[in-house]
C-alpha positions as CSV (number, residue, x, y, z in Angstrom):
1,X,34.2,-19.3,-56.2
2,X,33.3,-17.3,-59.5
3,X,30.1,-18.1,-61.7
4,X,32.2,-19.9,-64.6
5,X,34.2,-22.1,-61.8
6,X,31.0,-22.9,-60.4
7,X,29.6,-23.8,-63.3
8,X,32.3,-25.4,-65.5
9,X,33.5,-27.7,-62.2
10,X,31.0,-30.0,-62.8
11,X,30.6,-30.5,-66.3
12,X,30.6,-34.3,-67.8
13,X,31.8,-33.8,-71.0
14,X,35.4,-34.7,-71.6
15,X,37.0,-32.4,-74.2
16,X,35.1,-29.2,-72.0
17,X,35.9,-30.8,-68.7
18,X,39.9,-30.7,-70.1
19,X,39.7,-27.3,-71.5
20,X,38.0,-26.1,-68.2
21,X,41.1,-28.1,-66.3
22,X,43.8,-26.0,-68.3
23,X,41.9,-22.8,-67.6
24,X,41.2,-23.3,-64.2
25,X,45.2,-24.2,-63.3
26,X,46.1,-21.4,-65.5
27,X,44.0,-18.9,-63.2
28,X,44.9,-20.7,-60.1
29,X,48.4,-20.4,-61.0
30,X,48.5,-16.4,-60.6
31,X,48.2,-16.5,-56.7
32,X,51.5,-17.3,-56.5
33,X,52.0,-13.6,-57.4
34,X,49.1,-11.9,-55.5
35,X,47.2,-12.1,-58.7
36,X,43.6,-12.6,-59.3
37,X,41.7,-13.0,-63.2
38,X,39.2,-10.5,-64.2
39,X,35.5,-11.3,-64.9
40,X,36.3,-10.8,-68.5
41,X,38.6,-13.7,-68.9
42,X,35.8,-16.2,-67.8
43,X,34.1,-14.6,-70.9
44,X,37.0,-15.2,-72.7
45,X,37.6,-18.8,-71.4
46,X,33.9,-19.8,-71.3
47,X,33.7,-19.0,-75.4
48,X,37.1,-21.1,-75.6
49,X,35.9,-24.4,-73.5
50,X,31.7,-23.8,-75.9
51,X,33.9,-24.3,-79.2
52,X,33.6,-20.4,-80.0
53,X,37.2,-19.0,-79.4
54,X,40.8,-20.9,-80.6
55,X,43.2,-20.7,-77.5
56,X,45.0,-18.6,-79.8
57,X,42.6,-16.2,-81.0
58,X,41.5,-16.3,-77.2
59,X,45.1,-14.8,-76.9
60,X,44.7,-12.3,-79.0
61,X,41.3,-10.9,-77.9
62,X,43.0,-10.7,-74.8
63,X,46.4,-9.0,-75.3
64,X,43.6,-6.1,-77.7
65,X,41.6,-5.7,-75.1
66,X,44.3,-4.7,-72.7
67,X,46.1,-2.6,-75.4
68,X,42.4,-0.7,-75.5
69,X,42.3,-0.5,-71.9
70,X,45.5,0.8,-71.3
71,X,45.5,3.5,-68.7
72,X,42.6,2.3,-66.9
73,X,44.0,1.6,-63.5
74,X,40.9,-0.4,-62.4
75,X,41.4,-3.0,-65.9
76,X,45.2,-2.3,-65.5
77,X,44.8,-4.4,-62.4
78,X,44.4,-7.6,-64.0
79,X,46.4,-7.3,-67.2
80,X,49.1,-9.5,-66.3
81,X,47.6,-12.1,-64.6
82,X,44.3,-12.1,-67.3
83,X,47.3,-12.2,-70.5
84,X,49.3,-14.9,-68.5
85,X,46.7,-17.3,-67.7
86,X,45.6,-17.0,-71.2
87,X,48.7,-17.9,-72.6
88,X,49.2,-20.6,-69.9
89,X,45.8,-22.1,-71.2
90,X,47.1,-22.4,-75.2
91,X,50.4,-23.9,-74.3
92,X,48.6,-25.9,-72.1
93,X,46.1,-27.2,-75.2
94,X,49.2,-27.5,-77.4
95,X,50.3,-31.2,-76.6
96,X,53.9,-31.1,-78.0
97,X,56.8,-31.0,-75.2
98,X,60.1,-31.6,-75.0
99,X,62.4,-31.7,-72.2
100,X,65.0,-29.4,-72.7
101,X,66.5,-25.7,-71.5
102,X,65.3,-24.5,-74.8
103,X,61.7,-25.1,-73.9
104,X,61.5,-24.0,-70.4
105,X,63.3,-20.5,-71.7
106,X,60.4,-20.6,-75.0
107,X,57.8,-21.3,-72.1
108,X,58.8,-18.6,-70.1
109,X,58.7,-16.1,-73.4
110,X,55.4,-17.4,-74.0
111,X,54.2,-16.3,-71.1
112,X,55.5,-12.9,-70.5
113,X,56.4,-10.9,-73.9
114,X,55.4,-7.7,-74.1
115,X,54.6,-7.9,-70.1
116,X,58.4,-8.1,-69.2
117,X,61.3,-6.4,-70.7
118,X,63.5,-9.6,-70.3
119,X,60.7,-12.5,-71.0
120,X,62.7,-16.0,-72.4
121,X,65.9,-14.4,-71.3
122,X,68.1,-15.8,-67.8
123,X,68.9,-13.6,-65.3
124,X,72.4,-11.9,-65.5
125,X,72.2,-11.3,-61.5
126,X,71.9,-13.1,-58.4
127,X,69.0,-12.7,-56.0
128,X,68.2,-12.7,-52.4
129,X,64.3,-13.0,-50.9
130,X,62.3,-13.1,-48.0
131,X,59.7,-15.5,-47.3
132,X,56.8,-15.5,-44.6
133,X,57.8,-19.3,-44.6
134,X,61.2,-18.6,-43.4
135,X,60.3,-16.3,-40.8
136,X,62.2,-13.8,-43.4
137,X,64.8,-15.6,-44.6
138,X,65.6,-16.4,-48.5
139,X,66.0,-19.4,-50.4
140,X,70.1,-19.8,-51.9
141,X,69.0,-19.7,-55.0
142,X,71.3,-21.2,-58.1
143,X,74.5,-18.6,-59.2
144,X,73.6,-16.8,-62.3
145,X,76.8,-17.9,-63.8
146,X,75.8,-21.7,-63.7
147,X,72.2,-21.4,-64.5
148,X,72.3,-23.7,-68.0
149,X,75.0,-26.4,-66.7
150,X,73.1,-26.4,-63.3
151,X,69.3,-27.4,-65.4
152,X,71.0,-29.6,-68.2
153,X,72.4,-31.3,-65.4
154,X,68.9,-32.0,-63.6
155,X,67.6,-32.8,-67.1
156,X,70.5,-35.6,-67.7
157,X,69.8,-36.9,-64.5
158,X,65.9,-37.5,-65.0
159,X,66.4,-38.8,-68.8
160,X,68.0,-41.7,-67.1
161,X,65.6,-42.6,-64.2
162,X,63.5,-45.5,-64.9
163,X,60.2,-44.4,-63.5
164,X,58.4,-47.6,-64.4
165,X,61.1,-50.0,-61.9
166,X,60.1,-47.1,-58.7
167,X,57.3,-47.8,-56.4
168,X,54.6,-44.7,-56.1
169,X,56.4,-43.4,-53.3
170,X,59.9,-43.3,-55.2
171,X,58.3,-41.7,-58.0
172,X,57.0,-38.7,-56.5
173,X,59.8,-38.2,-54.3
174,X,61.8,-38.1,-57.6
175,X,59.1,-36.0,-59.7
176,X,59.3,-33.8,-57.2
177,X,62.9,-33.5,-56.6
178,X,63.3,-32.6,-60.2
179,X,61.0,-30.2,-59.8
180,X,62.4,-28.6,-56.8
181,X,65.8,-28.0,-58.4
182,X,64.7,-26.8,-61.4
183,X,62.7,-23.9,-59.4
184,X,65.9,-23.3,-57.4
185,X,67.8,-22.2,-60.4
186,X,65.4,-19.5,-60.2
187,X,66.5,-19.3,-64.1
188,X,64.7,-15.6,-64.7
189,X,64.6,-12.5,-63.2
190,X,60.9,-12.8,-62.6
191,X,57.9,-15.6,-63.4
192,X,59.8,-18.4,-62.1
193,X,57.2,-20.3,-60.5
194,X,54.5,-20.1,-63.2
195,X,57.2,-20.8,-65.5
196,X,58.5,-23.5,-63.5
197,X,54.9,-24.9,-62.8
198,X,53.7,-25.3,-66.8
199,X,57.4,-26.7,-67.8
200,X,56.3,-29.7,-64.8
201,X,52.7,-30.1,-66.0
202,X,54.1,-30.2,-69.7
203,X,56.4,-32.8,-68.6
204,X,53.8,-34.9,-66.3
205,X,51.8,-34.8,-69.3
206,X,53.9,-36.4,-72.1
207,X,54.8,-39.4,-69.0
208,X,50.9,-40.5,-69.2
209,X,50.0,-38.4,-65.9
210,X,46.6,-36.7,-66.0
211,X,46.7,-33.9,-63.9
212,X,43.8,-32.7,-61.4
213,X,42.9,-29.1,-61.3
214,X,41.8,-28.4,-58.4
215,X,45.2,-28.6,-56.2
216,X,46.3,-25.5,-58.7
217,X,42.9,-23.6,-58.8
218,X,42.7,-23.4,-55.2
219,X,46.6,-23.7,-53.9
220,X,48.9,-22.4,-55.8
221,X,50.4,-20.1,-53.3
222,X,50.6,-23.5,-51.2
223,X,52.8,-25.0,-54.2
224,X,55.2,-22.4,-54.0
225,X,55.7,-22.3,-50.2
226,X,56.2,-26.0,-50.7
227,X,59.0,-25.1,-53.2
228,X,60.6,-22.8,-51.0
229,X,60.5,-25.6,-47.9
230,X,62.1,-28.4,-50.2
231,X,65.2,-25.8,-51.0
232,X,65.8,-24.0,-47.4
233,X,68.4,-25.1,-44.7
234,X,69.3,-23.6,-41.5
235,X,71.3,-25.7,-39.2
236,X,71.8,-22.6,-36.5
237,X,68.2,-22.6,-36.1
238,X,67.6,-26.7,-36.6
239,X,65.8,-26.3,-39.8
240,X,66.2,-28.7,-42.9
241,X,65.1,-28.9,-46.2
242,X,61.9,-30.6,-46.2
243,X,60.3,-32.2,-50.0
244,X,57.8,-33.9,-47.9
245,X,55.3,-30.7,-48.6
246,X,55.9,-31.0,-52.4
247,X,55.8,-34.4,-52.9
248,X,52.3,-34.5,-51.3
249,X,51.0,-31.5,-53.3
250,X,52.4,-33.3,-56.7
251,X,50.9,-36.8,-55.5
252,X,47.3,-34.9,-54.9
253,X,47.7,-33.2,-58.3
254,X,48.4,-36.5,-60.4
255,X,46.6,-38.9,-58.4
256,X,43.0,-36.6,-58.2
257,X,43.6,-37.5,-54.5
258,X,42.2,-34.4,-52.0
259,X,44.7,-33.1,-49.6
260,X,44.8,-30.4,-46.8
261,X,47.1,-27.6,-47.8
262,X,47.3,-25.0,-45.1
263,X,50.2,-22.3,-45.7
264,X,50.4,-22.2,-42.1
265,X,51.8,-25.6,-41.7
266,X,55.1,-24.6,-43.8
267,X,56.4,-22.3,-41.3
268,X,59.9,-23.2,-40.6
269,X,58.3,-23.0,-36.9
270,X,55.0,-24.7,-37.4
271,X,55.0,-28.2,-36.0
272,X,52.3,-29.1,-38.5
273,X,50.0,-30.5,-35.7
274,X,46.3,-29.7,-37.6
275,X,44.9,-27.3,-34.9
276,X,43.4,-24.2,-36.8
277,X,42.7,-21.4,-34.7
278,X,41.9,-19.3,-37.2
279,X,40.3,-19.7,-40.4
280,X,42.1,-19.8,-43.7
281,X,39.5,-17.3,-45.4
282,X,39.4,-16.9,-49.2
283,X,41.5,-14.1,-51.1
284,X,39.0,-11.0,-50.7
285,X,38.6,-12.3,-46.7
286,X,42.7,-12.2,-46.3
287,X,42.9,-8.4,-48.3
288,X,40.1,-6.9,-46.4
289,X,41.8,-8.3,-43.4
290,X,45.6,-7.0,-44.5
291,X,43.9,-4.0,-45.6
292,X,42.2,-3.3,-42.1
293,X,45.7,-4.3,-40.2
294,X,47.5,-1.7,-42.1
295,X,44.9,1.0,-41.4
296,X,42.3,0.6,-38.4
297,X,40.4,3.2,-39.2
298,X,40.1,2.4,-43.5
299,X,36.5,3.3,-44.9
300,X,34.6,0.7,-46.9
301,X,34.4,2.6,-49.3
302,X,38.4,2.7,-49.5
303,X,38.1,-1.0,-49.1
304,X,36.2,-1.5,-51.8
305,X,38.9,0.5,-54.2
306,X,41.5,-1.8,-52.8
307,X,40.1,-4.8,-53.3
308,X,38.4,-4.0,-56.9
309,X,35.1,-5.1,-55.3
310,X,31.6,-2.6,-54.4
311,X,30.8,-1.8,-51.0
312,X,27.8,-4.5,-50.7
313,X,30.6,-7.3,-51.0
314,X,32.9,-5.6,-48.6
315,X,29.9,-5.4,-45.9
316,X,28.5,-8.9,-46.4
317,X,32.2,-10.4,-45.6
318,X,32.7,-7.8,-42.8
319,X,29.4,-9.5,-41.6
320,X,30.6,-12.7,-42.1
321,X,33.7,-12.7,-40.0
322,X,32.3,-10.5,-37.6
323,X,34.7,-7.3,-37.8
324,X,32.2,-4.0,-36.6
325,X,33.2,-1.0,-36.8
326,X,32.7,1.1,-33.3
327,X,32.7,5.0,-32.6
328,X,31.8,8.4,-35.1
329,X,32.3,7.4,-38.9
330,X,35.2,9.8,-38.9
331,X,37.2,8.6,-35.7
332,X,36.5,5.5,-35.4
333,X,37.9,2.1,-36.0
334,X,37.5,-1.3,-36.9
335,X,37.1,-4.1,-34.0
336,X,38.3,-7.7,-35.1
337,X,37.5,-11.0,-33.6
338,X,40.9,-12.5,-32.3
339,X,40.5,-15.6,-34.5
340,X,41.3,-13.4,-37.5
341,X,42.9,-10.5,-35.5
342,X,46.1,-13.6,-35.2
343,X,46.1,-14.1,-39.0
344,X,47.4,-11.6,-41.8
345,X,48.1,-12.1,-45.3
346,X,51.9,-12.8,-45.7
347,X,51.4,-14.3,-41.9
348,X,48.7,-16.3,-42.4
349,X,48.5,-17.5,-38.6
350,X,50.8,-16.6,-36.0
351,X,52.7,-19.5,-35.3
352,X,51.5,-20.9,-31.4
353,X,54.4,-23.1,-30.9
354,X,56.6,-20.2,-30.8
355,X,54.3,-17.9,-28.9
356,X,54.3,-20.9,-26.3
357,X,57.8,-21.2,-26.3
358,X,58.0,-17.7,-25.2
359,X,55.5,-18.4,-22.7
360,X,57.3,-20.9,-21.2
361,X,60.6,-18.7,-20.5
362,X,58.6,-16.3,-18.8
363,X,57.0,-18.8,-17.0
364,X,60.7,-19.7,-15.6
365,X,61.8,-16.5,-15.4
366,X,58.9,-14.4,-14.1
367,X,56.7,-13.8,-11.0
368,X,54.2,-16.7,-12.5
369,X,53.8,-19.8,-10.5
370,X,52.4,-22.0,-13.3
371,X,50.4,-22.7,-15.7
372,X,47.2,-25.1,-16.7
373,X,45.3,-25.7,-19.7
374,X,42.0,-27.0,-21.2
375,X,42.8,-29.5,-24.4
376,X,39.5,-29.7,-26.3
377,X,37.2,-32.5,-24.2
378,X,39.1,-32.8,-21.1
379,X,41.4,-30.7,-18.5
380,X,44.7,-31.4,-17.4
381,X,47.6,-29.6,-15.8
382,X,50.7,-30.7,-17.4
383,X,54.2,-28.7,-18.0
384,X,54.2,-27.0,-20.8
385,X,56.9,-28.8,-22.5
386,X,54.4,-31.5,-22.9
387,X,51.6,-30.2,-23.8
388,X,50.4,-30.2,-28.0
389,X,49.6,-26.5,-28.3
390,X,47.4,-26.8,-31.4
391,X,44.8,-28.3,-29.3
392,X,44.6,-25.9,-26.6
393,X,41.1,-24.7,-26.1
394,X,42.0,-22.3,-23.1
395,X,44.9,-20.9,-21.2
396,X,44.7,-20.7,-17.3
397,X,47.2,-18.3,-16.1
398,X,48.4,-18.5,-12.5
399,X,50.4,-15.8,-11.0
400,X,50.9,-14.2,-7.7
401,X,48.0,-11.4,-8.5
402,X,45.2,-14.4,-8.8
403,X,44.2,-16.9,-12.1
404,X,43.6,-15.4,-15.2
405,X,42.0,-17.2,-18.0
406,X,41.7,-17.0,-21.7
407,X,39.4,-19.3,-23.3
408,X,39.8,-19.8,-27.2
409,X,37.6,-22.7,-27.5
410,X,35.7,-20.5,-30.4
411,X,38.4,-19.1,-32.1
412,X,38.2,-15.8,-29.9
413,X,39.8,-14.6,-26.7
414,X,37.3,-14.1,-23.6
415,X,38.4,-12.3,-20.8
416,X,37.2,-13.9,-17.6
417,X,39.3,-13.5,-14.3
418,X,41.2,-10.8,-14.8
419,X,41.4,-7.9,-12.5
420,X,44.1,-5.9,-12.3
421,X,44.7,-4.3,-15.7
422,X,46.6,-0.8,-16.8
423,X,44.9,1.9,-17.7
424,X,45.9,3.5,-21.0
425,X,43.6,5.3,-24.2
426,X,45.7,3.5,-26.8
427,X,44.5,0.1,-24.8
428,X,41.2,-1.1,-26.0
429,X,39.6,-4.8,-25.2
430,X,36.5,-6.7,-24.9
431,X,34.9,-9.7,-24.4
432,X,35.7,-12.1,-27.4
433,X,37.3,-9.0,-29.3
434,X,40.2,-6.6,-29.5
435,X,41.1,-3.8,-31.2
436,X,43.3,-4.9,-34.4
437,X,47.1,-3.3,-33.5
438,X,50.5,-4.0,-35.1
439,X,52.1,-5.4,-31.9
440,X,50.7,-7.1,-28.6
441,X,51.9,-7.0,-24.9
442,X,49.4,-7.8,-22.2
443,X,49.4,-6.4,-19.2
444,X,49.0,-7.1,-15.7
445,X,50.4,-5.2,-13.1
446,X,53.7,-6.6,-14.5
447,X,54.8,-7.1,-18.3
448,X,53.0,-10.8,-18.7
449,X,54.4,-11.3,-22.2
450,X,55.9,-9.3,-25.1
451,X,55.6,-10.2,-28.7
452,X,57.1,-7.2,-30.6
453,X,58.5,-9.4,-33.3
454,X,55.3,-10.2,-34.7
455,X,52.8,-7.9,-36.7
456,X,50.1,-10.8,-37.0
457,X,49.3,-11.3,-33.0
458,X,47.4,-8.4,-32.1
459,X,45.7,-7.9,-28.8
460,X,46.2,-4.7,-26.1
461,X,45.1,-3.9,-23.0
């Protein structure tokens, strides 16, 4: 958390405590691209919540500054995200709304003139993408030909619902049902979900709603995975749309209640159980570690560049997570506990459920006699249809070679009983940590499992 968020998050005062609420969803809002503020927009926004700066002239100092700094890769960095939130923040402060097309396209100009060539303008084209959430598979978004009938039709349909005869639980089912399908339009080329995302707070607004911060500060990227859950269907591979992710974001948001948003838990495979094996980790934590599973042997002084940070910050959350760095400075590489070495930005965790799915077909199909594991506080044998795998503190292999266990009671992978491993230079493993590779078999003297489909899992021996 930055000096002004730490600061501004507990003020008392009501018209500061609202002006810090707008800026803090405005910055919040740019995860949903990969984007972080700059220092200098705290300035900016700290001289705007004191009574110094207008949100518009706050706009303007911005939108100079970058016109000054153009060229400078290193302020380059943050243009965009530093001239939307800004923007976000005065329409935000400007109280007038109307729901209409007209004002989500004037929302969406707002936002991004001069910073795209199309900005208020709907797509001509459709558009296809991939999503971690979906295991790599794309939203249908709305036809391009039928993107004004398709969100006059959604607006028709919420002018008539009667939101004072629902019960809480109608309401945000509906709130966030409209919500959904104006996202799915997908109306521009690009900025649909920060478009999308001020057009709903506008319109929460002007129904009485008073909107808590903090779900937006800290989990935007969260919102839109939720978005993408509520509007993806896959019969072939027994997945449904699912709102249930968005309507609890939107009743946390305008109810101030605090929920647990874990991007994890919207994998189209994730059974949602609560079981963290690894942990989440804040922005810098998930680059550094992206950064390092792209390139094992990256210097810190490369990952410093990358993430915009000095090289004091990139030790002290090295030291943090406990990722070392082992052999000569130029030949070496970087060793990662397992608890981070399963999760990857993009990936956030590996999903288990799979990985014990897979498990389970060897199991029946291999030379391995069965299989036991240790829940967290007691230890039974059960099959592994049964068991809840998101409470598994340790896996106890048992195969015609002898029992081999793993024990990931603290978030790292032990070895214990094994015995018979191959030899091989491009193998490396210790106790508790492995080195960080793209793809993961482990070895025995037979092929025990293979998980070449995922880049997030990555152990060796």
């Amino acid at each position: 958390m930055s000096q002004f968020d730490s600061y501004y998050q507990s003020i008392q005062e009501p018209e500061k405590k609202q002006k810090y609420n707008n800026w803090s969803i405005s910055k919040g809002l740019q995860q949903v691209d990969g984007l972080s503020t700059s220092p200098y927009l705290d300035k900016i926004a700290a001289d705007n919540i004191e009574g110094r700066l207008s949100a518009a002239d706050a706009v303007k100092l911005v939108d100079s500054y970058y016109q000054v700094k153009a060229g400078q890769n290193e302020i380059e960095a943050y243009k965009e995200a530093d001239m939307v939130s800004v923007r976000i923040n005065e329409i935000l402060e400007n109280g007038g709304f109307t729901l209409s097309v007209e004002e989500l396209k004037d929302i969406h100009r707002q936002l991004f003139e001069r910073i795209l060539e199309n900005a208020g303008e709907f797509r001509p084209n459709n558009i296809f993408k991939r999503e971690w959430v979906l295991d790599g598979g794309s939203v249908t978004y709305g036809d391009a030909r039928n993107i004004i009938g398709n969100i006059e039709g959604y607006i028709r349909r919420e002018r008539v619902t009667r939101y004072s005869s629902l019960d809480d639980e109608a309401i945000f089912w509906h709130l966030a049902r409209f919500v959904s399908d104006i996202w799915r339009t997908h109306p521009f080329s690009e900025g649909n979900t920060r478009t999308t995302a001020v057009f709903a707070i506008k319109y929460f607004r002007s129904m009485g709603f008073e909107i808590d911060n903090t779900p937006f500060l800290n989990n935007s990227w969260y919102f839109r995975n939720a978005l993408v859950r509520a509007n993806y269907t896959n019969i072939p591979k027994k997945v449904d749309s699912d709102l249930s992710y968005l309507e609890e974001f939107l009743f946390c948001a305008l109810t101030g209640k605090h929920g647990i948003f874990r991007n994890r838990d919207l994998h189209i495979y994730s059974k949602r159980t609560g079981f963290n094996l690894s942990p989440s980790g804040n922005d810098l934590d998930k680059t550094i570690l992206h950064e390092i599973n792209k390139d094992i042997t990256i210097t810190r002084k490369a990952l410093a560049e990358k993430t915009l940070t000095s090289e004091k910050t990139i030790e002290r959350h090295l030291k943090s997570m406990g990722i070392t760095f082992t052999g000569p400075s130029k030949t070496g590489h970087w060793v990662v506990p397992v608890r981070y070495a399963i999760s990857t930005v993009g990936y956030e965790e590996i999903i288990l459920d799979d990985m014990i799915d897979k498990m389970e077909k060897t199991f029946k199909d291999g030379p391995f006699e069965g299989l036991s594991v240790k829940f967290d506080g007691y230890d039974p044998s059960r099959p592994l249809s049964e068991l809840n795998p998101r409470v598994i503190s340790e896996f106890v292999f048992r195969s015609k070679q002898g029992i081999h266990t793993w024990d990931i009671s603290d978030g790292s992978l032990s070895e214990l009983g094994w015995r018979t491993f191959q030899n091989g230079s491009k193998y490396n493993i210790k106790t508790g940590q492995v080195r960080f590779l793209p793809i993961c078999t482990l070895m025995d003297s037979v092929p025990l499992i293979s998980f070449s489909s995922y880049t997030s899992f990555s152990i060796r021996k």
